[in-house]
N, C-alpha and C positions, 0 to 999 in steps of 0.2 A: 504494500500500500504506500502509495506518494505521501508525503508527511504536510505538505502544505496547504491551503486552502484560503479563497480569498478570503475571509474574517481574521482569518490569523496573516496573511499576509499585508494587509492595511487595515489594520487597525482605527479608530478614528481618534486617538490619543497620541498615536506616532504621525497618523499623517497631519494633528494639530500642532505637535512640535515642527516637524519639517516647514510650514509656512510660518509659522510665528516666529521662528529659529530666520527666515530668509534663506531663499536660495545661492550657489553662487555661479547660476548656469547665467550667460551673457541673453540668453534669447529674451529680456522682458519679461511681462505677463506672459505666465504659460498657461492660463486658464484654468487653473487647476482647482480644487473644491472649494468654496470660499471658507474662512476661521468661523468655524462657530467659540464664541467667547464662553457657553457654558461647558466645554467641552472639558475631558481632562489634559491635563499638558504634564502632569509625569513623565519621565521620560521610563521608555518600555525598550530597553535596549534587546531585548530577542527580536520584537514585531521590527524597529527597524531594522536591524539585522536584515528578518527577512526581507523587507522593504527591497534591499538593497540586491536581492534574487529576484524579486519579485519584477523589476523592470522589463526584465528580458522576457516573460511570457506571458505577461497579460498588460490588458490597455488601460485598464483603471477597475472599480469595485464592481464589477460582472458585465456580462455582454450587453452590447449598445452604449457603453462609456468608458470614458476617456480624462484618465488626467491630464492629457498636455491639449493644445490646442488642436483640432480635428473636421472638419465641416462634414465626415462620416468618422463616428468614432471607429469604428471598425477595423480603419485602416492604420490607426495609433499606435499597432505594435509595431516593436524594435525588430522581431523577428522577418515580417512581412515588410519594414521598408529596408532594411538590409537587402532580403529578396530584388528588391526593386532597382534599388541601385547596381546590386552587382548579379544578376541575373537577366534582370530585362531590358537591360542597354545594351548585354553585348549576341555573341551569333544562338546563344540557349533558346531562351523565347522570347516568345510577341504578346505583348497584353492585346485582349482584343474591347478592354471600358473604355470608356471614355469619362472617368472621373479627372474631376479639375486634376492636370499633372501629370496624370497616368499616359496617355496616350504620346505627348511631348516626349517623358521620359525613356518610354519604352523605344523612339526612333532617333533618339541622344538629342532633342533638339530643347532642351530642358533650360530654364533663365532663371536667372535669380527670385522669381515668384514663384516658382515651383510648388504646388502645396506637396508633392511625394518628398519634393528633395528636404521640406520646410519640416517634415513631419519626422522626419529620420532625424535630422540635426538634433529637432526639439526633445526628442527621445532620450537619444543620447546625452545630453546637458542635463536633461530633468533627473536621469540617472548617475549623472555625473555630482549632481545638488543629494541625492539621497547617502550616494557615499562620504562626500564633505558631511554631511550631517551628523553619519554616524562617525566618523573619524574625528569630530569635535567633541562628540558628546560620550561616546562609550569606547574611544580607544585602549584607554586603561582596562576595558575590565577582562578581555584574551585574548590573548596574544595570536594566537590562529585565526580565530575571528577578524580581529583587524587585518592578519596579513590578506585574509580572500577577498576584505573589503576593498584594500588596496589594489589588487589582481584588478577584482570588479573593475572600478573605476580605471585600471590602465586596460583594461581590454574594449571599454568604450574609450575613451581617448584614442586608441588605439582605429578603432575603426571609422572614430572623425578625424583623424588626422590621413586615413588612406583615404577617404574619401575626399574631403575639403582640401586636403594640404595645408595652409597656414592655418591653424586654428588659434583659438583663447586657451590659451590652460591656467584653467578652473580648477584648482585644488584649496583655495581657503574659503570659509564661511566668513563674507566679508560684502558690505555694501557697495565694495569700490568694483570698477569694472575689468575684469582681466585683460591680459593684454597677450596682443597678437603673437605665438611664436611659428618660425618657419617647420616646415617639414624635417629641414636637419636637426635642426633643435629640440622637436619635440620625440624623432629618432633618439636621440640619446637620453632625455629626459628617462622616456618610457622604456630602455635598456638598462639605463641603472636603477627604476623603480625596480622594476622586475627580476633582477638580479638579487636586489637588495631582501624583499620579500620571502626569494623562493624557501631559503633556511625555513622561516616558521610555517610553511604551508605543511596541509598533512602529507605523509608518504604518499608516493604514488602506489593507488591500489584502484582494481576494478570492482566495482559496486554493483549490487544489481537492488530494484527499487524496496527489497526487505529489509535491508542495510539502512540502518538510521543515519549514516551521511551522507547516503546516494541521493545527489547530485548538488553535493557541495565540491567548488575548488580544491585540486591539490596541486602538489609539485609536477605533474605531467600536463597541466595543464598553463603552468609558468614557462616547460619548456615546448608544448604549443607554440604561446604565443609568441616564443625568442625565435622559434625556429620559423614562423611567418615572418616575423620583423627582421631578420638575420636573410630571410630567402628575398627579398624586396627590397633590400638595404644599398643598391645600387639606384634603385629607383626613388628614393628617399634621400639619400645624400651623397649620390655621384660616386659610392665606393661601394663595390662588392666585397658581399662576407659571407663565402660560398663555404667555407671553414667551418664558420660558427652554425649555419645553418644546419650544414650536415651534425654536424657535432649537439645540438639540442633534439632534432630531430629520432637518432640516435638514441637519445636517454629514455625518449619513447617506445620508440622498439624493442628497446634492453628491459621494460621495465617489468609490471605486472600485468599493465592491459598488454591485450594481441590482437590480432586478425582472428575474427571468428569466422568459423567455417562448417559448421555444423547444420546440416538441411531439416527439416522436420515437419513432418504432417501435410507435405504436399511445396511447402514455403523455401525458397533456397534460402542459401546462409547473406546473402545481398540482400534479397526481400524483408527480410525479420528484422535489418536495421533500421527500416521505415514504418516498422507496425503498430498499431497499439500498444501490443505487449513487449517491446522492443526494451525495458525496463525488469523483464521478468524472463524472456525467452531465451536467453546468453546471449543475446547480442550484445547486452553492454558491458562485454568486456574489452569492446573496441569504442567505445563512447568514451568521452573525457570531455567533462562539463555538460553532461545533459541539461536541456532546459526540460522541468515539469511541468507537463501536462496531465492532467486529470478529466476529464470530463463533466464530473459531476462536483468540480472543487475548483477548476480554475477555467470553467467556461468562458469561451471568446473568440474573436474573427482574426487575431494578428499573427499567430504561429503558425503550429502546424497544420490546424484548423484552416488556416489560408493554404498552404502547400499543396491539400490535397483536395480540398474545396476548389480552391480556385482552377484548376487544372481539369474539372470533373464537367461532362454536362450530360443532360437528363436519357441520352439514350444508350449513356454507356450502362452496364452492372456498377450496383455500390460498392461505395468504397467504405463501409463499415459507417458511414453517418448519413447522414439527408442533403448533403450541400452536395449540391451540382453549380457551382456559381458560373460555369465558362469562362474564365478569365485568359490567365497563361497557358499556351500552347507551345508546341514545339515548332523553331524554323528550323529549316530544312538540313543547315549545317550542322545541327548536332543531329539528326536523323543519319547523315552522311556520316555521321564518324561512326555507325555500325552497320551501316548500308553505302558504303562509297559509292557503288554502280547504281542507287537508286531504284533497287529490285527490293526492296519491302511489300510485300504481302499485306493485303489489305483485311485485316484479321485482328481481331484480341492481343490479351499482352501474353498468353500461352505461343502465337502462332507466329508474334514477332519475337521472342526470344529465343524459339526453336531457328525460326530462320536467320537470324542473325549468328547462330550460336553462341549467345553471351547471356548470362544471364542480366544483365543492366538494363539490356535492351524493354526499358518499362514504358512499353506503348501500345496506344490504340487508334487503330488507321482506317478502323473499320467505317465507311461513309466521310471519309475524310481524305481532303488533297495534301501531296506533299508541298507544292508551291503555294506562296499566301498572297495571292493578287489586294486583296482588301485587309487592311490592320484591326478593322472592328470582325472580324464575320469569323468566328470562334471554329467553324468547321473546317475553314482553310487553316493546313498544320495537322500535325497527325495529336491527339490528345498525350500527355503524358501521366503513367501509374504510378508514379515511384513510391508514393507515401499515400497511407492507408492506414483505417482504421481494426483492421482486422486482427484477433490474436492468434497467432502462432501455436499456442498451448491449447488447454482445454476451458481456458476461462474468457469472458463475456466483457464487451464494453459496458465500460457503467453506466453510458447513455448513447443515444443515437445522434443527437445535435449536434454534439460537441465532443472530441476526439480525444484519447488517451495517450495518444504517441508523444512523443517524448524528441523534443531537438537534440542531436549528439552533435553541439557547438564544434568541436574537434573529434576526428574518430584517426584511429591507428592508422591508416590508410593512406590520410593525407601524408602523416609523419613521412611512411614509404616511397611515397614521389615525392615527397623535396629531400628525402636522403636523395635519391637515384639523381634528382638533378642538380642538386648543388655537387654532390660527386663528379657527375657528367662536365659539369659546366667546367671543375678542374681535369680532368683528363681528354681537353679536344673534343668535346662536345659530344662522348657517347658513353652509353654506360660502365660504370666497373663494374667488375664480376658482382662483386655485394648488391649492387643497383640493380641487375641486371635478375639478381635471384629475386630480389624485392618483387620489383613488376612482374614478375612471371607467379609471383602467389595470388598477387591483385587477380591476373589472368586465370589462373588455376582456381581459383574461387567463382571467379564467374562462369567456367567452364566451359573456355576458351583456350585457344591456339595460342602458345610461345615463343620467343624466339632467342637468340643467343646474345643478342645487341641491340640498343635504342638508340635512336640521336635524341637531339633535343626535342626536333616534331614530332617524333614518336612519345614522348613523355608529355607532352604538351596535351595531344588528344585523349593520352591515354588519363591525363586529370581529365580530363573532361569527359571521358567516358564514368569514369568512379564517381567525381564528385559533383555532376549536374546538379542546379537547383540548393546546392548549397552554400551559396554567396559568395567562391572564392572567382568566381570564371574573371569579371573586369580584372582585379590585381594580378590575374593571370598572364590576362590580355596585351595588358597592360608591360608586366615583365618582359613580358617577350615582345614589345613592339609591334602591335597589331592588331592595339586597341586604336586610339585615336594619333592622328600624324599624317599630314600629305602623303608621305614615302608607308606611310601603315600598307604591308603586304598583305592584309585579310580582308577581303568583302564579306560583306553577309546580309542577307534579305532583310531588307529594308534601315537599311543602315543609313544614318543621317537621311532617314524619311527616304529614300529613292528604294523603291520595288525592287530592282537588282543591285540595291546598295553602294554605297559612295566613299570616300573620306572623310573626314571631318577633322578641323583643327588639333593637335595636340595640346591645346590649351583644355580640351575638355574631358582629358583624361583627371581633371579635377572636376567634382562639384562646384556648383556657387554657392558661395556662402549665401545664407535666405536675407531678403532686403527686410525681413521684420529685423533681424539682429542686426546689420548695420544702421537702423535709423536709431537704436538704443546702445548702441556702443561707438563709440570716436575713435577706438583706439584700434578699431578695424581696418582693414583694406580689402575688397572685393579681391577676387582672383579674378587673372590677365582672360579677356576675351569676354567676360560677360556685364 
């Protein structure tokens, strides 16, 4: 059983100290619940605590609200605009809404009003204000506790600084307004925060959700985020640290999570990482940092709820809940990285897996075109499975609505490709043997074809084939040159709005910072081109 539940996660005693206390996120009013003045203001250092978990998988005190600013609450979660930023801008998928931002975003042509981009910022910061909170008010009272609080808070900074590039860093509770540091800067900040942390975090151990700490922060999840920061660190401040990456990546490998690979009840060992029961079925001993989901405890539209909601429409079979929303679909380029020839069968995710021979291959083509003539018409794209509410075991979702899966923030997996390619990247640009065994378990897992050697391109699709849909593809893209940049060697269907896709400036491989926080901070500067 999940341990957390919105009641105990916002309390209304901790969320009266968090605004009474002041924020110290740059964004303004974040609209957040007004002070009720009879309320209690004790300070409840657990409830904030959880607070400060609580960001990442719900929107605010149950479905249809929102504590940050939202014109559909819905869309307020961190997990869902992460999605959005680094999923549906680059060749994965095409949102087919047209909610204010959605549609801009999804074909990069996104400006500093953006409500997705404004929404992610806001998230971020608001979570960023809950860990100053508690890091002023309960840092004394354990030691472990504050160290994850710390984690917390650099792994959002962490993700507004990949995104936006120069940000505010926000680390005191203070009326004054933070002030602007560069990418390089905040590169190092957040390498010797995290450095400095990892000693007090707990050992690295895999959890499964019986475990009364499953899915609190530990030490593998400090070297996650080194090993992301350390794989990007040329594109951050001009110097590669292909060493350090491998070398954190590494300590994950070595640790107590693994590669799970165990099929069961019809599910392969890929399938079970996106399930309901993905907390209970062995899959999470490849999860590091799950985010909790409950159903019937943390009801809402911005996680996983959105992953498989949004991807779902009404004439496919369920996916363990009621949401068929149509939204994200597959373009054609990730269809192409397990179908290169464009011979996909028009059939279930049984009859594209078979023919693709991979087990990843989570698609449904049935009544669906490969090419997306129109960006709204949800039919054009083949649908994507990946995540589902289904359990693996012999036990039931706790409700239909609202989904039990479980976000695995970091999974073993990724560790495996950025060993392989920070190794690669030092041995002339193909695999070492170590690298090379890596990917071929990725491969062997999915029950697929191997091979003796990778290059770079070859490690490139092959994240993309693992870890679709899980927010790493832009800073991928990115890495390797083919995200945004006149000379960018990568098209993809409807890339800067053009049907057979275009370029676009490399000024937009950053976010715009949202024009609500520049008209309330001075100490800001847009980024170059918007």
């Amino acid at each position: 059983m999940k341990r957390y539940s919105i009641n105990t996660i916002v309390p209304a005693a901790a969320m009266t100290l968090l605004l009474a206390l002041g924020t110290t996120s740059c964004v303004g009013d974040l609209d957040v619940t007004p002070i009720d003045p009879n309320m209690n203001t004790e300070l409840n250092d657990a409830s904030l605590f959880n607070m400060c978990y609580a960001n990442f998988a719900i929107e605010g005190d149950g479905p249809g609200s929102a504590n940050i600013a939202a014109e559909d609450a819905g869309t307020a979660g961190l997990v869902r605009q992460y999605f959005n930023v680094n999923e549906a801008t680059t060749d994965h998928v095409l949102c087919a809404w047209t909610d204010p931002g959605i549609t801009t975003l999804t074909i990069n042509q996104q400006d500093a009003s953006n409500m997705m981009v404004s929404i992610y910022y806001n998230r971020l910061y608001y979570g960023i204000s809950i860990c100053n909170q508690y890091l002023e008010a309960a840092s004394e009272i354990d030691e472990t506790r504050t160290a994850e609080v710390r984690f917390l808070r650099a792994l959002q900074l962490y993700l507004a600084m990949d995104a936006f590039g120069n940000i505010p860093l926000a680390i005191r509770v203070t009326p004054e307004k933070p002030q602007q540091r560069s990418q390089a800067e905040m590169y190092e900040w957040l390498e010797n925060e995290l450095l400095e942390i990892e000693p007090q975090l707990m050992d690295a151990k895999a959890r499964t959700s019986s475990d009364s700490d499953y899915g609190r922060v530990d030490k593998a999840a400090a070297w996650m985020l080194l090993s992301r920061l350390y794989l990007n660190a040329e594109v951050y401040t001009g110097t590669a640290q292909w060493a350090k990456a491998a070398e954190y990546a590494n300590k994950v490998i070595k640790s107590d999570y693994h590669l799970y690979t165990t099929a069961q009840n019809g599910y392969t060992a890929y399938e079970q990482l996106f399930m309901g029961d993905n907390g209970q079925n062995g899959s999470s001993v490849e999860g590091i940092f799950p985010i909790l989901l409950q159903g019937d405890k943390t009801a809402g539209y911005g996680c996983t709820m959105f992953l498989m909601a949004g991807c779902w429409d009404e004439d496919m079979p369920s996916n363990g809940t009621s949401g068929n929303w149509a939204g994200n679909r597959a373009r054609k380029e990730l269809v192409r990285k397990f179908f290169p020839n464009d011979n996909a069968p028009a059939g279930n995710k049984d009859d594209l897996q078979e023919a693709a021979g991979d087990d990843r291959a989570l698609f449904w083509s049935q009544d669906r075109t490969l090419d997306i003539e129109s960006v709204i018409t949800f039919r054009q794209g083949y649908s994507i499975t990946k995540f589902n509410n289904f359990y693996a075991t012999n036990g039931t979702p706790t409700r239909t609505d609202f989904c039990d899966t479980d976000f695995f923030f970091f999974r073993v997996a990724e560790a495996y490709l950025t060993y392989a390619e920070a190794t690669a990247r030092q041995n002339g640009g193909n695999t070492t043997s170590e690298g090379t065994s890596l990917i071929n378990q990725l491969r062997m897992r999915a029950g697929t074809t191997t091979k003796s050697s990778y290059n770079l391109q070859d490690i490139l699709d092959e994240r993309s084939r693992e870890l679709y849909l899980e927010g790493l593809r832009r800073t991928d893209l990115i890495r390797y040159g083919k995200f945004g940049g006149d000379n960018a060697d990568y098209i993809w269907t409807w890339k800067n709005g053009a049907p057979a896709g275009r370029n676009f400036s490399s000024n937009y491989n950053l976010m715009p910072l949202p024009s609500s926080d520049l008209s309330v901070n001075e100490n800001l500067k847009q980024n170059p081109g918007y």
